[in-house]
C-alpha positions in Angstrom: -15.2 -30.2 -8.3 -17.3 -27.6 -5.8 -17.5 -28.7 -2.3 -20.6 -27.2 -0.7 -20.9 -26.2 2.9 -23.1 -25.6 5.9 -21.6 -25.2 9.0 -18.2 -26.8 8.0 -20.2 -30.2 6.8 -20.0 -31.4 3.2 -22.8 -31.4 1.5 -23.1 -34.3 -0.9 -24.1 -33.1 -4.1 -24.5 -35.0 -7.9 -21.0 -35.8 -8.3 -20.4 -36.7 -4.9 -23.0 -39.3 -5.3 -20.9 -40.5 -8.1 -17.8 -40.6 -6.2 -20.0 -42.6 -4.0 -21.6 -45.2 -6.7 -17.7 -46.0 -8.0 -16.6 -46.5 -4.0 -14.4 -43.6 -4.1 -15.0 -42.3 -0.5 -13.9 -38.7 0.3 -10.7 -37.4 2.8 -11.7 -34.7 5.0 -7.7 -33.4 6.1 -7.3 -30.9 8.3 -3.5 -29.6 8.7 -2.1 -25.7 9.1 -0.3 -24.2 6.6 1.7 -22.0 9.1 5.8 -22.4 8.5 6.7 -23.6 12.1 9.2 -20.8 12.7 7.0 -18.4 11.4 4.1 -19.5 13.9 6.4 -18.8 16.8 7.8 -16.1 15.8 4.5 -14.5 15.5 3.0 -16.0 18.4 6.0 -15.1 20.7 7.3 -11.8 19.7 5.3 -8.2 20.3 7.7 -5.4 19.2 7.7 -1.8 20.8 8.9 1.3 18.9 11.6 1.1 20.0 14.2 -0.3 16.7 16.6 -1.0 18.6 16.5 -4.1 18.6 14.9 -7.6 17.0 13.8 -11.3 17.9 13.6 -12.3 14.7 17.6 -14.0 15.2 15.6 -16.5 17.3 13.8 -17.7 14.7 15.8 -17.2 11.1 18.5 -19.9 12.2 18.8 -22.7 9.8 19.5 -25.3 12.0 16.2 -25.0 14.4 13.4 -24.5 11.8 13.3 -24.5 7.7 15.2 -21.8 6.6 13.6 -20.5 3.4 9.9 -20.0 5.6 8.3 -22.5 3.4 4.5 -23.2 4.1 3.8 -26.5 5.2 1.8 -29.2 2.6 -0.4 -31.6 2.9 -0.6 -35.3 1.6 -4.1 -37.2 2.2 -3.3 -41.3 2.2 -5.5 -40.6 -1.3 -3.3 -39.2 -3.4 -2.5 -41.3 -6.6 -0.9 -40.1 -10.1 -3.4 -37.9 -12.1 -4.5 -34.7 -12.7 -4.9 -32.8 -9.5 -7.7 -30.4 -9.6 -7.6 -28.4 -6.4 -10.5 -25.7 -5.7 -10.0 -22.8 -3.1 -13.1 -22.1 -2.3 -12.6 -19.1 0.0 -11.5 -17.3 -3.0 -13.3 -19.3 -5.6 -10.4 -21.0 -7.9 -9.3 -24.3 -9.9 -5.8 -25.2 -10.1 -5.4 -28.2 -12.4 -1.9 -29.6 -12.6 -0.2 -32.8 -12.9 0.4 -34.9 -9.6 2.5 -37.8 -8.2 1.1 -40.5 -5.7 2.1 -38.9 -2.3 3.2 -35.5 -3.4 2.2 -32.7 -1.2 -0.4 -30.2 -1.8 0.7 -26.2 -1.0 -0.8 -22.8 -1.5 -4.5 -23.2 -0.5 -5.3 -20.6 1.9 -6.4 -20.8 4.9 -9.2 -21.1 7.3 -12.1 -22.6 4.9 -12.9 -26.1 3.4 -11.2 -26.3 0.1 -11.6 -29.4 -2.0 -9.8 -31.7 -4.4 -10.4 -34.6 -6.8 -7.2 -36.5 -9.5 -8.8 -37.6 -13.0 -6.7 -40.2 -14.7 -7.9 -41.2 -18.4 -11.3 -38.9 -17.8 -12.7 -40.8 -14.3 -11.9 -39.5 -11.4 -9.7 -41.8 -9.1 -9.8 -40.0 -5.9 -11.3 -37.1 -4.0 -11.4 -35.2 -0.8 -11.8 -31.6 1.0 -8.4 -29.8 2.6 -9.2 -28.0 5.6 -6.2 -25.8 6.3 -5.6 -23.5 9.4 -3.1 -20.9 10.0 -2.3 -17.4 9.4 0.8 -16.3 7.2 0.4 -17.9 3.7 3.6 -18.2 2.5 3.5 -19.9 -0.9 5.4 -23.0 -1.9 7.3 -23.3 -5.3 10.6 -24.9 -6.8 11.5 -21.3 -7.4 9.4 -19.0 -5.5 11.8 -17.8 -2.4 10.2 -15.2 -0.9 6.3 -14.9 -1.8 3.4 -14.7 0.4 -0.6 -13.3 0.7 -1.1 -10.3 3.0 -4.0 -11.8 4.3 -4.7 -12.9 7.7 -3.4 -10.4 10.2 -5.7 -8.3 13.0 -6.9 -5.1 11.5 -9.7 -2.3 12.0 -12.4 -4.1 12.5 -11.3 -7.9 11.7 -8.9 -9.0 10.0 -6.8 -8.6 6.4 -8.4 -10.6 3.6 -6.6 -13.3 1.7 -6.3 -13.6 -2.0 -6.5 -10.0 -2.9 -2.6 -8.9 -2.5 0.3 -10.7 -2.9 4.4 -9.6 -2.1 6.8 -11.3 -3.9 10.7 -11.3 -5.1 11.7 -11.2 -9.0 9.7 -14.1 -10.8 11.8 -13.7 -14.1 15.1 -14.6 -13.1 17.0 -11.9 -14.4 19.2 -10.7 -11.3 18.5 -13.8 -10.0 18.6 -17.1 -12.5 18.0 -19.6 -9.7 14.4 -18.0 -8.8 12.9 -17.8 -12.8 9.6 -18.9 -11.9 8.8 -22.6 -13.8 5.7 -23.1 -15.8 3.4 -24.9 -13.3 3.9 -21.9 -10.9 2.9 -19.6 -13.6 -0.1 -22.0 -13.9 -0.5 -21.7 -10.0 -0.6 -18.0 -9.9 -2.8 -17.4 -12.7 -5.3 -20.6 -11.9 -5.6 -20.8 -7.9 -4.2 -17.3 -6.9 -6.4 -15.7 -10.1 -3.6 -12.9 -10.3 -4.8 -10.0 -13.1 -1.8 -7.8 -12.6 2.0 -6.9 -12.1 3.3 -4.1 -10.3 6.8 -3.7 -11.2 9.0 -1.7 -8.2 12.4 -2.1 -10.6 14.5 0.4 -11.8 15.4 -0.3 -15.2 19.1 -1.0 -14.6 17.2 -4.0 -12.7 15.3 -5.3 -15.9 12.4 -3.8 -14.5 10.1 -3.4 -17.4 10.4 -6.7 -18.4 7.2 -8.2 -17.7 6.5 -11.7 -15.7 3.6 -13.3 -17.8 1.9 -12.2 -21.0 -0.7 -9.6 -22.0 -3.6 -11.4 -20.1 -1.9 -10.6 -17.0 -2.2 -6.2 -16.8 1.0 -4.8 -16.0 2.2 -1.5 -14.4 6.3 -0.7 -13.9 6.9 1.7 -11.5 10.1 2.1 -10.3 10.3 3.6 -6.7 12.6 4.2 -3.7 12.4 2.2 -0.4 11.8 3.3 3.0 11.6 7.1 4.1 13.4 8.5 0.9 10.2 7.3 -0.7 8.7 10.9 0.9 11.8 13.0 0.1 10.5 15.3 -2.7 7.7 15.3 -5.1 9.1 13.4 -7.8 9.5 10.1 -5.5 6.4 10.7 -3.3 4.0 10.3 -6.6 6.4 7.5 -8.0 4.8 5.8 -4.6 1.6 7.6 -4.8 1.5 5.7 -8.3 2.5 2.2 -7.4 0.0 2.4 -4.3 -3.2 3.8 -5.9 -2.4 1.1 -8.3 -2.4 -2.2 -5.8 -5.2 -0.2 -3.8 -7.7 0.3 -7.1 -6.9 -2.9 -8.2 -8.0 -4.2 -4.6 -11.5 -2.7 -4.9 -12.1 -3.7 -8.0 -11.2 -7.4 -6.9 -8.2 -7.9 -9.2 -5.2 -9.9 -7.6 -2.5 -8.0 -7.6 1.5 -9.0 -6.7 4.0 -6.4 -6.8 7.8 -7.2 -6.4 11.1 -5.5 -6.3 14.3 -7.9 -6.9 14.9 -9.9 -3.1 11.2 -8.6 -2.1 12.6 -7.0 0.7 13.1 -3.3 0.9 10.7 -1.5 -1.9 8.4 -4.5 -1.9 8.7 -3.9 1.8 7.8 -0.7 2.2 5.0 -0.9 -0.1 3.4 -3.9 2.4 4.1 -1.6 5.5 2.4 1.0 4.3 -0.5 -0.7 3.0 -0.8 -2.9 6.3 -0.6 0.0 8.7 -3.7 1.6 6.7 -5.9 -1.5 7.7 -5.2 -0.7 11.4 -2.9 -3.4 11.4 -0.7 -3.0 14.4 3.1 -1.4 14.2 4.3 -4.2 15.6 2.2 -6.6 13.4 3.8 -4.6 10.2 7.1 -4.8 11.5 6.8 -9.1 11.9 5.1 -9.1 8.2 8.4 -7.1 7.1 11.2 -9.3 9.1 9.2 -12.8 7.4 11.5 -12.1 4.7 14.9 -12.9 6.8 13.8 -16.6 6.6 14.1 -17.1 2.8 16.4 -14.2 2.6 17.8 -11.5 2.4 18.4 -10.6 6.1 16.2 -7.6 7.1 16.2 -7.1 10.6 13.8 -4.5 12.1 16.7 -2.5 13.4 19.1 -2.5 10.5 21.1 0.5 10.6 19.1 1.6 13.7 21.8 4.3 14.6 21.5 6.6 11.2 17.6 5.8 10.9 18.2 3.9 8.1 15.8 0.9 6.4 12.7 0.2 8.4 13.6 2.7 11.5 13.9 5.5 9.7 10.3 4.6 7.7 8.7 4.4 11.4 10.4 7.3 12.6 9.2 9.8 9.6 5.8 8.1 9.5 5.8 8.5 13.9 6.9 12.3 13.2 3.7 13.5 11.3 2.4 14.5 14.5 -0.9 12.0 14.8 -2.0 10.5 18.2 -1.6 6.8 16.8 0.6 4.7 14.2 -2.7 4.4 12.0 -3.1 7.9 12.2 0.4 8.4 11.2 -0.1 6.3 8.6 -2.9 8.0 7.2 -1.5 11.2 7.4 1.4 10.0 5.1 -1.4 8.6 2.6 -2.3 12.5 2.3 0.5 13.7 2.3 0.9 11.2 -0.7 -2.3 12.7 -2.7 -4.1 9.7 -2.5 -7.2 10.6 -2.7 -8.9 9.7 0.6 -12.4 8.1 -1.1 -9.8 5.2 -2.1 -8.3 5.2 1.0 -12.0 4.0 2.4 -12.7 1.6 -0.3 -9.6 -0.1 0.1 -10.2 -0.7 3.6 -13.5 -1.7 3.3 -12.6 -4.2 0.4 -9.1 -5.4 2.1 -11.0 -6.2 5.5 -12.6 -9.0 6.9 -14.8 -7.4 9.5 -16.4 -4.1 10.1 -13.7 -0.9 9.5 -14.6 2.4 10.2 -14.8 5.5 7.7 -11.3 7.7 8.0 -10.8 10.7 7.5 -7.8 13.1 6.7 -6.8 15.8 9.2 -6.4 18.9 7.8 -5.2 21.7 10.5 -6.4 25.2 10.0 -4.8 28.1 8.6 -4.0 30.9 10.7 -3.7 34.3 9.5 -2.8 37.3 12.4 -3.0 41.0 10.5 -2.0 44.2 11.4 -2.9 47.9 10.2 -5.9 48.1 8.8 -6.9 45.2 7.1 -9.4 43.0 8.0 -9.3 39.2 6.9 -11.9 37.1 7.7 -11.9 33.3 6.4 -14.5 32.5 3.7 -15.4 29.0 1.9 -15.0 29.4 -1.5 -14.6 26.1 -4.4 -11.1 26.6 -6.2 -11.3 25.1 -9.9 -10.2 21.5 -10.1 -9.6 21.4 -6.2 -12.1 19.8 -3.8 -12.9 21.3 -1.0 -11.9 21.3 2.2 -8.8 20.4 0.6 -8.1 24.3 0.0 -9.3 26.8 2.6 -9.8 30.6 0.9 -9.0 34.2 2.7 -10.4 37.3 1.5 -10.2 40.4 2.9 -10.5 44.1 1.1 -8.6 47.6 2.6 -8.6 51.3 1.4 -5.7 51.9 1.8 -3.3 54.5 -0.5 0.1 53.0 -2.3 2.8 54.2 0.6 0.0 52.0 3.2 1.7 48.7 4.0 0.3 46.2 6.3 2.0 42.9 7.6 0.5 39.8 7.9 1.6 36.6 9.6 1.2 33.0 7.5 1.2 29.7 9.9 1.1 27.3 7.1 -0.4 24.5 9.5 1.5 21.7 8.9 4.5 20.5 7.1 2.4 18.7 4.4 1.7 22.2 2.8 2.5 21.4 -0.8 1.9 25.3 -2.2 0.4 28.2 -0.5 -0.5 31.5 -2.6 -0.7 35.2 -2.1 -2.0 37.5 -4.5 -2.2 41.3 -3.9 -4.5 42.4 -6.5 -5.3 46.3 -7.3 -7.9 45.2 -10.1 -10.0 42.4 -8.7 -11.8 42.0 -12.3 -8.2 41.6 -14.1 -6.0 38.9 -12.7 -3.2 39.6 -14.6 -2.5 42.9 -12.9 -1.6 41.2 -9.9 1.9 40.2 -7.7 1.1 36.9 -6.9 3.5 34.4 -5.0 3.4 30.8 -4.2 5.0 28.7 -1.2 6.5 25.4 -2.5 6.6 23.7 0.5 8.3 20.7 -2.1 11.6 22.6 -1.8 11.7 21.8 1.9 9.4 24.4 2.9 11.8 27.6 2.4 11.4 28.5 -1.3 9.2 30.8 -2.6 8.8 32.5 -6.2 7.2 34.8 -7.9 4.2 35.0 -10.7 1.7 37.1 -12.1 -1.4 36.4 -12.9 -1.7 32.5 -13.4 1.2 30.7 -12.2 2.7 30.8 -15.9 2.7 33.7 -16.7 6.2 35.6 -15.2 6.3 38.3 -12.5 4.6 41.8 -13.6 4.9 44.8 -11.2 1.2 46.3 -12.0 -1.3 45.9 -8.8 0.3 45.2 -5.4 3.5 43.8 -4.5 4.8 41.4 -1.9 7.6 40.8 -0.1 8.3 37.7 2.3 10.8 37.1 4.9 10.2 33.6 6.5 6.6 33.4 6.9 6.1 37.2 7.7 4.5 38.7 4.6 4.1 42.9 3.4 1.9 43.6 1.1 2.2 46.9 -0.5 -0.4 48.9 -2.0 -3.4 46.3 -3.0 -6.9 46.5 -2.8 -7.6 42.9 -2.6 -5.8 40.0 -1.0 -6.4 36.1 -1.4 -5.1 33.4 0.0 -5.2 30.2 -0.8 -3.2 26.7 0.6 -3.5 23.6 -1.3 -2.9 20.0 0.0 -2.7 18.4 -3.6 -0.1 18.9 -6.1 -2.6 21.0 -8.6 -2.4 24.9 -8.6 -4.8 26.5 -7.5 -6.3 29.2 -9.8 -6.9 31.9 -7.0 
């Protein structure tokens, strides 16, 4: 059945009139969705950052409010044995399942009309419109212990969508038999949730590669690490970079997406942080979306392991260290570092919000170069194959100078993001391969440098001009030509 609506008031169309003609009248219900401790835990508590400390202990106590954070249902006086279908009409779904007189409806989401009607035998028996309110859709299941939209929080320019993205713990009960996810919730998440894909977080000690439904449902394993060692070298930043472009295209191309870990806590975690902090939405916002977990379990207080930086502080305090005036800034500026490319990063917003978001941008600081002796370097703007610009800025400058003239120059990389920075002193600008050319690989922790000639793989040749390098204080030796290059992807640039 589709409910119709102007101005929140049914509009009665052919079928309604039916409803009508066999006395079946219609239940308008209005009820929120909202987990009671979850509503005050949102409503009372506005974190700092400082990780210190948490409120969520008020609030994950078993005997004040429902432990496992279960959204609250709904039962119009209507309800009879049948076949429920139930219509989200926000999103534009049809769950059809069987029903008991009295059982309670879950999972609708919130803020819209949604409607309902039972069939028994082919006639419908009863009908009605849900009108739920709240803001954290948590999602009700026999199994499902930890699983809830990332709609509904305040963002850049409104506020988070629902039915889009979806956090969850395991669904196939492998580390955790008591949480194998039962046939009508498979029904659930492929009929009123509409999901299209998996995203897998599992390592495959954990299973992970085994996937939750069949081949209609797309499926991506991606096995990463949680919190601030996600950034620790290259190979783990675009194991992230992966699972994230993944949830984010699938986002703009209006494909439900759920990704999990096992508990749904620490990796799934991270990944919702992230992404939530990219709307706009508020540090203190991300950190209550994180600490919802602690009611079903397992315990994840904001200031776990405060003192070594560990779990969520040490995420904040990498993310607060990139040097931006804000935490949305800061956030962004880890989605570069990341490599994701930043036309995503503005169609995810725009499709993810509710509202009006702004364009962003990524900062990229100059490059400064200070030269001595007798060269002369002046900046240029030059495209670099297979890198767009202004993700590379280019520095040419050209000397006569004999082979005992040696010049110093001074490289300030800019910013720690720096992925690989390139010299080349070339004696023969029409034959790269006579050339010393060395590369920064600011993957290494910013200290390593090594050598190549010509193209980055083709060894070290002595021909042309040479370099040496102590710190960032560079001596070039005997070339003709100097370019320099610093890239902010992970390609090589072909200087």
């Amino acid at each position: 059945m589709k409910v119709l609506s102007k101005n929140n008031k049914v509009i009665i169309g052919n079928e309604n009139k039916a409803l009508l003609a066999k006395n079946i009248v219609e239940q308008s219900t209005t009820y929120s969705i909202n987990n009671q401790a979850i509503k005050d835990f949102d409503d009372n508590v506005t974190y700092t950052s400082d990780y210190s400390y948490t409120e969520m202990g008020t609030y994950d106590h078993p005997t004040s409010y429902t432990k496992l954070g279960q959204p609250n249902g709904v039962s119009p006086s209507n309800i009879v044995s049948g076949t429920m279908h139930l219509t989200d009409t926000n999103i534009g779904t049809e769950w059809s399942y069987d029903i008991e007189a009295g059982e309670l409806i879950y999972n609708v989401s919130p803020n819209g009309i949604c409607g309902y009607k039972i069939t028994s035998s082919g006639d419908v028996v009863a009908a009605g419109q849900l009108n739920p309110t709240g803001k954290v859709r948590t999602l009700y299941g026999t199994t499902l212990k930890n699983c809830r939209d990332l709609g509904g929080w305040a963002c850049d320019g409104g506020k988070v969508k629902y039915g889009k993205l979806f956090r969850t713990s395991e669904l196939t009960g492998l580390s955790r038999p008591n949480e194998q996810i039962t046939d009508k919730e498979k029904a659930m998440f492929l009929q009123l949730l509409g999901i299209k894909c998996e995203v897998d977080l599992r390592d495959t000690a954990e299973q992970g590669g085994t996937a939750t439904f069949d081949s209609s449902v797309e499926y991506l394993h991606q096995d990463i690490v949680a919190y601030k060692d996600a950034f620790s070298n290259e190979a783990r930043r675009n194991q992230l970079k992966i699972a994230l472009t993944k949830i984010m295209t699938n986002a703009v191309e209006n494909k439900p997406t759920f990704w999990h870990c096992v508990a749904g806590a620490d990796r799934t975690g991270t990944v919702a942080w992230l992404l939530l902090g990219l709307l706009g939405v508020s540090q203190s916002d991300c950190d209550k979306e994180y600490e919802i977990t602690c009611l079903p379990g397992p315990t994840r207080f904001r200031n776990k392991d405060y003192s070594t930086l560990g779990y969520l502080s040490g995420l904040y305090s990498y993310v607060s260290g990139l040097g931006k005036s804000s935490f949305r800034d800061n956030i962004i500026e880890a989605f570069r570092i990341l490599d994701v490319d930043e036309s995503l990063v503005n169609a995810f917003r725009l499709a993810m919000i509710d509202g009006n978001p702004t364009t962003v941008s990524y900062d990229i600081p100059p490059m400064s170069i200070t030269a001595n002796g007798t060269y002369n370097v002046s900046k240029v703007n030059q495209a670099v194959v297979n890198v767009p610009v202004p993700a590379i800025e280019s520095y040419t400058g050209s000397v006569n100078i004999g082979s005992a003239t040696q010049s110093t120059i001074t490289i300030n990389l800019g910013f720690t993001g720096c992925k690989y920075f390139a010299i080349m002193a070339n004696n023969n600008p029409v034959d790269t391969n006579t050339c010393d050319c060395m590369v920064w690989n600011g993957n290494t922790g910013y200290s390593a440098w090594s050598r190549y000639r010509g193209t980055y793989n083709q060894g070290y040749g002595a021909d042309g001009g040479t370099i040496s390098v102590d710190g960032t204080t560079i001596t070039i030796t005997g070339a003709a030509n100097l370019a320099f290059c610093r890239d902010t992807t992970y390609k090589w640039i072909a200087v």
